[in-house]
Structures are given as structure tokens and as C-alpha cells.
C-alpha positions as CSV (number, residue, x, y, z in Angstrom):
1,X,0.0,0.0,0.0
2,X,1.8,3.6,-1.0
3,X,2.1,5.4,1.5
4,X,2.5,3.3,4.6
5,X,6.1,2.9,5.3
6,X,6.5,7.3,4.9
7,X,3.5,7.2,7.5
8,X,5.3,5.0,9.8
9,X,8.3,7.0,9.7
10,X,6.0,9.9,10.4
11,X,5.2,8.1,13.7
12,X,8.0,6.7,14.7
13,X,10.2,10.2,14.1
14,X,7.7,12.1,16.4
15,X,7.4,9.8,18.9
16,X,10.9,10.2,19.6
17,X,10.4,14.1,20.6
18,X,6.5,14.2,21.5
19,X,4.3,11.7,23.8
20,X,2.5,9.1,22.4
21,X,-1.4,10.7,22.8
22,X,0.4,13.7,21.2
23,X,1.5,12.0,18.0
24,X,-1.8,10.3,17.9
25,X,-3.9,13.3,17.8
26,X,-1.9,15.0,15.0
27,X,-2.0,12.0,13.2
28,X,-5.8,11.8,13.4
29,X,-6.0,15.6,12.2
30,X,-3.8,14.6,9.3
31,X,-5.6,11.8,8.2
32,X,-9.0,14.0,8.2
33,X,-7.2,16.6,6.3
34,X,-5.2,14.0,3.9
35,X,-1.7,15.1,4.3
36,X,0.3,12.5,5.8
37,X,3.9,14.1,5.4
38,X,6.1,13.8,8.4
39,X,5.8,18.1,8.1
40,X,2.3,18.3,7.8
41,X,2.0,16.6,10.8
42,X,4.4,17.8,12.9
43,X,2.8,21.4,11.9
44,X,-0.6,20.1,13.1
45,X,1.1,18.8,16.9
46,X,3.2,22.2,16.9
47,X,0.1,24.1,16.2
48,X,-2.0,22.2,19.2
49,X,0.9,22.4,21.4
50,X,1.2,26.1,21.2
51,X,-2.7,26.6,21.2
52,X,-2.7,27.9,17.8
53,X,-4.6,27.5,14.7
54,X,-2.2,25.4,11.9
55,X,-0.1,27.2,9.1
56,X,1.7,25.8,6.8
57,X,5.0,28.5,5.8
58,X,5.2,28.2,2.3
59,X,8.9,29.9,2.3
60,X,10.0,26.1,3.4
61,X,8.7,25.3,0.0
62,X,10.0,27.0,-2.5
63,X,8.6,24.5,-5.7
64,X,4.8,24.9,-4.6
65,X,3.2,27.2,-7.1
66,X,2.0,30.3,-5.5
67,X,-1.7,30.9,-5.0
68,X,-3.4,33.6,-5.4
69,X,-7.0,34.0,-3.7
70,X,-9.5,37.0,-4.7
71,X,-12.7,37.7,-2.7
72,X,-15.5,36.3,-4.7
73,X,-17.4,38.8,-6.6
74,X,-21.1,37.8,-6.0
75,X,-22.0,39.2,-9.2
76,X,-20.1,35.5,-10.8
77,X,-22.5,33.1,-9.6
78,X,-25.5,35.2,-11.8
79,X,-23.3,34.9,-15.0
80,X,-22.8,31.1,-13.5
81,X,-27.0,30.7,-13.1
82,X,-28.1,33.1,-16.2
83,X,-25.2,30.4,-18.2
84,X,-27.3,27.4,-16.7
85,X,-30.3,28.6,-17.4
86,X,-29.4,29.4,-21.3
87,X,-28.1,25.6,-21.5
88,X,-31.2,24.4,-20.0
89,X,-33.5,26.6,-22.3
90,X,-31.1,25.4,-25.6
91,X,-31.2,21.7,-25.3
92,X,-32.6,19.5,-27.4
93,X,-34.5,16.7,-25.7
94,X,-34.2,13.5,-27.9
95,X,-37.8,12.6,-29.7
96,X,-38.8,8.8,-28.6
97,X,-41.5,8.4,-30.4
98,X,-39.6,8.0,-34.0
99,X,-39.4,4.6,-35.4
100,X,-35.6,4.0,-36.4
């Protein structure tokens, strides 16, 4: 299974510097969240160690395209539903009552 012997190492490196319960709580968050990197979840235990919501500093990964997130304009979901709506209104339902 891919994926299992990175995940053990994951464990096994942690446990070395944080309690057991510890390990397993970040490990659980990881899991839900689907990053199972040994720095994803030693983020997660450092963030819940320090009381702190999780952040991931991107400067340590340098390869990771940036992102760049706009506030949604409202005004794009009518284009989105006034789009649906012209689909709906132009498509041809097929005739069943042709002999072929």
C-alpha cells in the first residue's frame, strides 16, 4: 500500500520528541485533512501544542506554485446561473416516439 512505510516514519520520528497521545492526535488531524507528510503533521502537533490555529510557511517550500486568492465577486454566480439557465433553455431533448 503507498504510503504506509512514509506514515510509519512519520510516527516513529515524532514519537521520539512528543508523547504518544500527542503523536496520535496529529496524526488523526492529518488523516482527516489527507496530508500525511512527516511536516504536515508535525505542523498540526506544533500548532495544538502552542494553542494555535495550523499554518503551513510556504517559504520552506520553495517548488509549490504560489496561490493567489480573490474575494469572490457575487455578481459571478449570476453569470454562472443566467449560463445554466441558457443551456437548460437550448437543449434538445431527444424525440422517442420516431421509429428507427
Amino acid at each position: 500500500m503507498p504510503g504506509v512505510r512514509e506514515f510509519i516514519q512519520v510516527v516513529l520520528r515524532l514519537m521520539e520528541d512528543f508523547h504518544q497521545h500527542q503523536v496520535e492526535q496529529a496524526v488523526v488531524e492529518a488523516l482527516r485533512l489527507g496530508a500525511i507528510s512527516f511536516d504536515a503533521v508535525k505542523m498540526l502537533l506544533l500548532a495544538r501544542l502552542e494553542n494555535r490555529p495550523a499554518r503551513l510557511d510556504l517559504t520552506f517550500y520553495p517548488y509549490l506554485p504560489a496561490a493567489t486568492v480573490r474575494t469572490t465577486d457575487p455578481r459571478a454566480y449570476l453569470g454562472l446561473i443566467a449560463s445554466a439557465d441558457l443551456a437548460a433553455a437550448t437543449t434538445v431533448e431527444p424525440r422517442h416516439d420516431v421509429a428507427s
